[in-house]
C-alpha positions as CSV (number, residue, x, y, z in Angstrom):
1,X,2.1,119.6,-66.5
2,X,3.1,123.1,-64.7
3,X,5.0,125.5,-66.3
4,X,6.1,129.3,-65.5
5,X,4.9,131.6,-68.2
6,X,5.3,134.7,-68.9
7,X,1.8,136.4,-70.3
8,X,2.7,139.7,-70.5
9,X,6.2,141.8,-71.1
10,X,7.0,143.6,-67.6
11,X,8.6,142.9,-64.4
12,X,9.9,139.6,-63.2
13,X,7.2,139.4,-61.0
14,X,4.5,138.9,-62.8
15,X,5.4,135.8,-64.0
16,X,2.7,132.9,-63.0
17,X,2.9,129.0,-62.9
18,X,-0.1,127.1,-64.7
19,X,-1.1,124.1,-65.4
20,X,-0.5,124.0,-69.1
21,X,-0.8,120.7,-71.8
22,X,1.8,118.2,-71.9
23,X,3.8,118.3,-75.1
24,X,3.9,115.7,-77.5
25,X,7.0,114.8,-80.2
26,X,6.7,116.3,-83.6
27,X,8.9,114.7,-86.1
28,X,12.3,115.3,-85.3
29,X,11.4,116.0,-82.0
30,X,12.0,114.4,-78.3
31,X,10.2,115.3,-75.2
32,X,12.4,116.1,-71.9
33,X,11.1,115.3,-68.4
34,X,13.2,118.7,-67.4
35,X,15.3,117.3,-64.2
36,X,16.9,121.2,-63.7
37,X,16.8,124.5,-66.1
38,X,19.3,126.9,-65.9
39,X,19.0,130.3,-65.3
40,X,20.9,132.8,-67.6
41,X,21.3,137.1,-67.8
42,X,19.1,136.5,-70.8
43,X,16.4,135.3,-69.1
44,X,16.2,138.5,-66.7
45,X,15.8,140.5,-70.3
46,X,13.2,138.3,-72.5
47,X,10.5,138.4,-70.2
48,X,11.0,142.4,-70.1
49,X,11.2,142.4,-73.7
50,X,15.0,143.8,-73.4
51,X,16.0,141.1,-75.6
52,X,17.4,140.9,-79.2
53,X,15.0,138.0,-79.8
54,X,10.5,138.0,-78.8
55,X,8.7,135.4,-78.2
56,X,5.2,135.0,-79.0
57,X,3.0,135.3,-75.8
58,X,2.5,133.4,-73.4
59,X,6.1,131.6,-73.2
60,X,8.0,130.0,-70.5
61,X,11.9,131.8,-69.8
62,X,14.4,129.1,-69.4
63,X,17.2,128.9,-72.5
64,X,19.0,125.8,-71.2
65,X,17.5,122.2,-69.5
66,X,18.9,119.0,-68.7
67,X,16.6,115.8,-67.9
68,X,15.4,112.6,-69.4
69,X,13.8,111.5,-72.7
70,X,10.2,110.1,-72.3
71,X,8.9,110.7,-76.0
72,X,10.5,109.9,-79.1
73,X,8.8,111.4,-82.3
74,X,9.2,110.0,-85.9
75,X,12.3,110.2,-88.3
76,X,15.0,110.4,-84.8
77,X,17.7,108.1,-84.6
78,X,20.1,107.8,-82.1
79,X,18.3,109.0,-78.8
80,X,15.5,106.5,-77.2
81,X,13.3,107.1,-73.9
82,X,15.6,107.1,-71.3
83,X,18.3,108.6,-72.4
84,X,19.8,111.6,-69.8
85,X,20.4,114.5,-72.1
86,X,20.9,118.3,-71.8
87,X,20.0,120.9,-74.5
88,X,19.8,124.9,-75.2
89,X,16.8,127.0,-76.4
90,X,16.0,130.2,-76.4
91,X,13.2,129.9,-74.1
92,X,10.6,127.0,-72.7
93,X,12.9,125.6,-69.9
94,X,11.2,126.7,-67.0
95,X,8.8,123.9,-66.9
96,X,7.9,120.3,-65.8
97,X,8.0,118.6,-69.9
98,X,9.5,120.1,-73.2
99,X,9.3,119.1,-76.3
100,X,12.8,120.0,-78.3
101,X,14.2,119.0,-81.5
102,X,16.5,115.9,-81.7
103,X,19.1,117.3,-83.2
104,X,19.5,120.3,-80.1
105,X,19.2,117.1,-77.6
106,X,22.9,116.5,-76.6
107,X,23.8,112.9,-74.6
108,X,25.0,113.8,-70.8
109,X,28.0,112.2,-69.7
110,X,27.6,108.8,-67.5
111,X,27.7,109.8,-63.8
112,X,27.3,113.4,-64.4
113,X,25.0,114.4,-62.5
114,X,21.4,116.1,-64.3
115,X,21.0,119.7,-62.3
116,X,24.9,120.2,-62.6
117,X,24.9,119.5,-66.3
118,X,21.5,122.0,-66.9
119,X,23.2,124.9,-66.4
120,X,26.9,123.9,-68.1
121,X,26.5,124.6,-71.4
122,X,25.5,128.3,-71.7
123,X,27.9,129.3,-69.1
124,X,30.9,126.9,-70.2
125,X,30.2,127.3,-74.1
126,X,30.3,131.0,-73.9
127,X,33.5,130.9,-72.1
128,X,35.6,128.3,-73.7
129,X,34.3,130.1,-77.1
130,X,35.7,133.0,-75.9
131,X,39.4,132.1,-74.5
132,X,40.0,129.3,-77.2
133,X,38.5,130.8,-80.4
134,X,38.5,134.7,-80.2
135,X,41.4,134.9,-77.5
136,X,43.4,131.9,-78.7
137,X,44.6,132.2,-74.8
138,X,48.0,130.2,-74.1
139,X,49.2,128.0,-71.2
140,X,51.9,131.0,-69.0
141,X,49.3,133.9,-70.2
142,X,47.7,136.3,-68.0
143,X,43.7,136.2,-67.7
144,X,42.2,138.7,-65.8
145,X,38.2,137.8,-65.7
146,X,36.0,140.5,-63.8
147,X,32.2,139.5,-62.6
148,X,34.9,136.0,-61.9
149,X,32.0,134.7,-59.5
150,X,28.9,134.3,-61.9
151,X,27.9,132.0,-64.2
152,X,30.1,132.7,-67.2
153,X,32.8,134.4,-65.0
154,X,33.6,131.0,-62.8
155,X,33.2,129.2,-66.5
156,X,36.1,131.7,-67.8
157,X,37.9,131.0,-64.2
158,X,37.9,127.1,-64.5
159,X,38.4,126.8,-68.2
160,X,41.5,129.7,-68.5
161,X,43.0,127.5,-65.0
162,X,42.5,124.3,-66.9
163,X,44.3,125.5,-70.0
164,X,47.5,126.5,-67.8
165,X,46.7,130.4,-67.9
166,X,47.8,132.7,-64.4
167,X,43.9,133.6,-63.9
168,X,43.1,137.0,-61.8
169,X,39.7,137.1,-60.7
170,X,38.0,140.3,-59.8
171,X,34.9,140.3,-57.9
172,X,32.9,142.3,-55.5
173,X,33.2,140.4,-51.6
174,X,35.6,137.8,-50.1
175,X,33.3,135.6,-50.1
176,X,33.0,135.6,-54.2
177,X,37.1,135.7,-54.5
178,X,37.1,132.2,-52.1
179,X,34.8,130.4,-54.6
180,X,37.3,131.7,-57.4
181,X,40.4,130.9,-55.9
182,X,38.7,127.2,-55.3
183,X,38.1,127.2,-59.2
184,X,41.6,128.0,-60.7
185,X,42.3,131.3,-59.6
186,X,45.8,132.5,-58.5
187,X,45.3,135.9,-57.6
188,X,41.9,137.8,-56.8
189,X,40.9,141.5,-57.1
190,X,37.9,142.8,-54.9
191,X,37.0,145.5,-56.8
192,X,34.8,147.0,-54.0
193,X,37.5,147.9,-51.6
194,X,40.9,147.8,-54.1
195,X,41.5,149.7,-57.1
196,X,41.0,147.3,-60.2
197,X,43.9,149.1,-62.2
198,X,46.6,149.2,-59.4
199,X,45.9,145.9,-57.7
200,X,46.3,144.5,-61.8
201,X,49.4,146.4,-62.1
202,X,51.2,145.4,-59.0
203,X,50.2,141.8,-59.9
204,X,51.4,141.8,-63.1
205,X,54.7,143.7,-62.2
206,X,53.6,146.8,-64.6
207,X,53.1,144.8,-67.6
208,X,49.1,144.5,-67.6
209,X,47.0,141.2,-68.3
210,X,47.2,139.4,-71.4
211,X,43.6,138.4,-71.6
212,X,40.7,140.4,-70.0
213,X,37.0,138.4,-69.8
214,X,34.5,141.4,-69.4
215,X,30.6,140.0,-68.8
216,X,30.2,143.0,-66.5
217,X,30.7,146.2,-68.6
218,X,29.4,149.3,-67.0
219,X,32.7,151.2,-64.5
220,X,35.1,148.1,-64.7
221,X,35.5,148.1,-68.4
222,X,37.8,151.0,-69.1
223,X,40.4,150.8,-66.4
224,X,40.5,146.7,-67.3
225,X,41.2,148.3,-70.6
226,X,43.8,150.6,-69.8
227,X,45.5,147.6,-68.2
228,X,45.9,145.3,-70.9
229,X,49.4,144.0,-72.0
230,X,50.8,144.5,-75.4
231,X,49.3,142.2,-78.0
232,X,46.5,142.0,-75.2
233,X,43.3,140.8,-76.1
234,X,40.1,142.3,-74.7
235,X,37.1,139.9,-74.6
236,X,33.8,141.6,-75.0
237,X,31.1,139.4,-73.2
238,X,28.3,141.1,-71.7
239,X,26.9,144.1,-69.5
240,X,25.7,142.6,-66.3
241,X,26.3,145.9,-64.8
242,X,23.6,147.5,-67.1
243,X,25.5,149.9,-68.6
244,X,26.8,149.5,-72.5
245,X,30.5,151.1,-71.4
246,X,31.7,154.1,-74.5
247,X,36.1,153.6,-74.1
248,X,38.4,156.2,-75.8
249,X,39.5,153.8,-79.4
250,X,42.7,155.7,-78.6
251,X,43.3,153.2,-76.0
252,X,43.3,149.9,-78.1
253,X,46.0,152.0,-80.4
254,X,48.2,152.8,-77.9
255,X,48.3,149.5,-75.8
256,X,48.7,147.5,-78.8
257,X,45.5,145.4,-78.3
258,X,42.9,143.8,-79.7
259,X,38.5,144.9,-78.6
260,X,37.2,141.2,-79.5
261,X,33.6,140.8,-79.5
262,X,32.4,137.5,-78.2
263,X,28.3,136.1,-79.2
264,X,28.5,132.3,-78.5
265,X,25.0,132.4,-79.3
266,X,25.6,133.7,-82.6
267,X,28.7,131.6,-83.3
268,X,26.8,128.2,-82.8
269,X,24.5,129.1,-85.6
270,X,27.2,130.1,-88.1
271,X,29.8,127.5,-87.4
272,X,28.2,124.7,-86.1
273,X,30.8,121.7,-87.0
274,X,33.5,124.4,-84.9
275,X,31.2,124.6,-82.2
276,X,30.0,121.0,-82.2
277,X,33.5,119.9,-81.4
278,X,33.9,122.7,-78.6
279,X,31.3,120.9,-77.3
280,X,32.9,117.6,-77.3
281,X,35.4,118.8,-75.7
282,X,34.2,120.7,-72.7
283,X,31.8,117.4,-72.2
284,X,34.9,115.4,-72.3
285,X,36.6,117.1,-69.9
286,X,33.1,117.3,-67.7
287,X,33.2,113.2,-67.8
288,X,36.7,113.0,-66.7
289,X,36.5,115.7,-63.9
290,X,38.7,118.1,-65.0
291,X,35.6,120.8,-64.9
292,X,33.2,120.6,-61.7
293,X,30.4,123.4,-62.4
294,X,29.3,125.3,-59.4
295,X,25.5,125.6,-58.7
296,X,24.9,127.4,-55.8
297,X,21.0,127.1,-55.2
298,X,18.2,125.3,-57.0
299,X,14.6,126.6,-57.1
300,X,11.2,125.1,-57.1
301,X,8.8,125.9,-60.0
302,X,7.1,128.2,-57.7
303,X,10.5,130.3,-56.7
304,X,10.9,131.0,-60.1
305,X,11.2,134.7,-59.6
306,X,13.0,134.6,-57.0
307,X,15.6,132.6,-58.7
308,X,15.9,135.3,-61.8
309,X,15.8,137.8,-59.7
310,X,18.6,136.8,-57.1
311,X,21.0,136.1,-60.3
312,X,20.0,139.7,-62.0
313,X,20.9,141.7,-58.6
314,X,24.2,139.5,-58.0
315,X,22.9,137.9,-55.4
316,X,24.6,134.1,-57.0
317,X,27.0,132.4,-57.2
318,X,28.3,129.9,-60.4
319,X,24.9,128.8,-61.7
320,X,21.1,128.8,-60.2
321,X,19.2,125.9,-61.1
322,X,15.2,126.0,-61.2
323,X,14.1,122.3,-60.6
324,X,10.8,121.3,-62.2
């Protein structure tokens, strides 16, 4: 089978697709014909060694994959060849087979459709984590979500829409804010010809946003901040922008808010029966429509780098697929 790997730590670039061995089933284990792998921030970092976890070399990026079960080791029970299932990993998506363990293998919803569902869960877990378990947002609240166009940001616009929130999406061109407003969002913010705290304050009426989703950090973080309501709740995410933002704590104190850190990654680990029914959920509501996840380009095995690297300089939209 083909697979991209990455043989050395560096740039993007150098990643290379090979011919590698097919995987077989271990016990415990099913192998995935991979129908579509999402690509994730994460992945822009492993192969650069920027990551808080290292793979042995040589690995393949890729921490989320949906496809079709074509090998069924010993001691699994309910999955069988055939089955449509969609699953997350650390790394290893990015190619044409993949072995994972049964118990990671999650059953796709009939009719969903297998690219769409390989880059749902990352982007929708993260974000439904976020509003529903660290921002306990309610229906009439405010949600302001900045980078609102990528993968986790469009999540965080459909979901907080969904759950009957006023949702604010900031983003950097017209273009972006349309996709947005098509997701959920009632107002928009483009925060490369407005000012993010003025715009937020004239659409709030002076009284600041309830919820803020930050996956950007960087410039955006401190004036989102400074325009939280009282009782706000300020949702930690990421730092697409690069830059690990440093606020004044004087700011929290004086607003009345809460700083809440949000590591989905971390949470599914520690409270796996919470996050298992999370799961449920957001699957349920992907089988009855109610969430229709955005991909806005799928890549061969051989554009691989290009895919990563249009998604690391903002170049996507939703979710980029690579398609083994």
């Amino acid at each position: 089978m083909r697979a991209v790997l990455c043989k050395q730590f560096g740039p993007v670039e150098d990643l290379v697709v090979e011919e590698v061995p097919d995987p077989t089933p271990g016990p415990g284990q099913v192998v995935v014909d991979v129908a579509g792998c999402g690509v994730n921030f994460p992945d822009v970092l492993i192969v650069q060694d920027k990551y808080q976890f290292k793979p042995e070399l040589p690995f393949s990026p890729g921490g989320e994959i949906a496809g079709t079960v074509s090998a069924v080791g010993e001691a699994v029970d309910g999955l069988q060849v055939g089955d449509a299932v969609l699953a997350t990993l650390g790394w290893g998506g990015m190619a044409e087979k993949l072995a994972v363990a049964a118990e990671s293998a999650i059953p796709v919803p009939p009719g969903v459709d297998l690219v769409q569902a390989s880059g749902f869960l990352l982007a929708h877990g993260t974000s439904h984590h976020a509003l529903v378990d660290r921002a306990h947002l309610q229906s009439g609240e405010t949600l302001l979500v900045l980078g609102a166009a990528g993968g986790v940001g469009l999540a965080a616009v459909e979901i907080g829409a969904l759950l009957g929130a006023r949702v604010i999406a900031a983003a950097s061109t017209d273009e972006k804010l349309e996709l947005c407003r098509a997701k959920g969002a009632a107002e928009t913010i483009n925060y490369s010809t407005e000012d993010l705290r003025g715009r937020i304050k004239e659409l709030t009426d002076g009284k600041g946003v309830d919820v803020c989703y930050d996956p950007v950090g960087g410039d955006l973080s401190e004036p989102a901040l400074r325009s939280m309501a009282w009782d706000g709740r300020f949702l930690v995410v990421g730092f697409a922008a690069g830059d690990i933002p440093k606020v004044p704590l004087n700011l929290p104190l004086l607003k009345g808010c809460s700083v809440v850190g949000v590591f989905w990654g971390a949470f599914t680990g520690k409270e796996p029966e919470r996050n298992k029914a999370n799961i449920a959920e957001l699957l349920g509501w992907l089988a009855e429509g109610k969430l229709d996840p955005h991909v806005s380009a799928t890549y061969p095995l051989d554009q691989a780098v290009q895919a990563i690297n249009d998604l690391a300089e903002r170049r996507a939209t939703g979710k980029v697929v690579v398609t083994p």
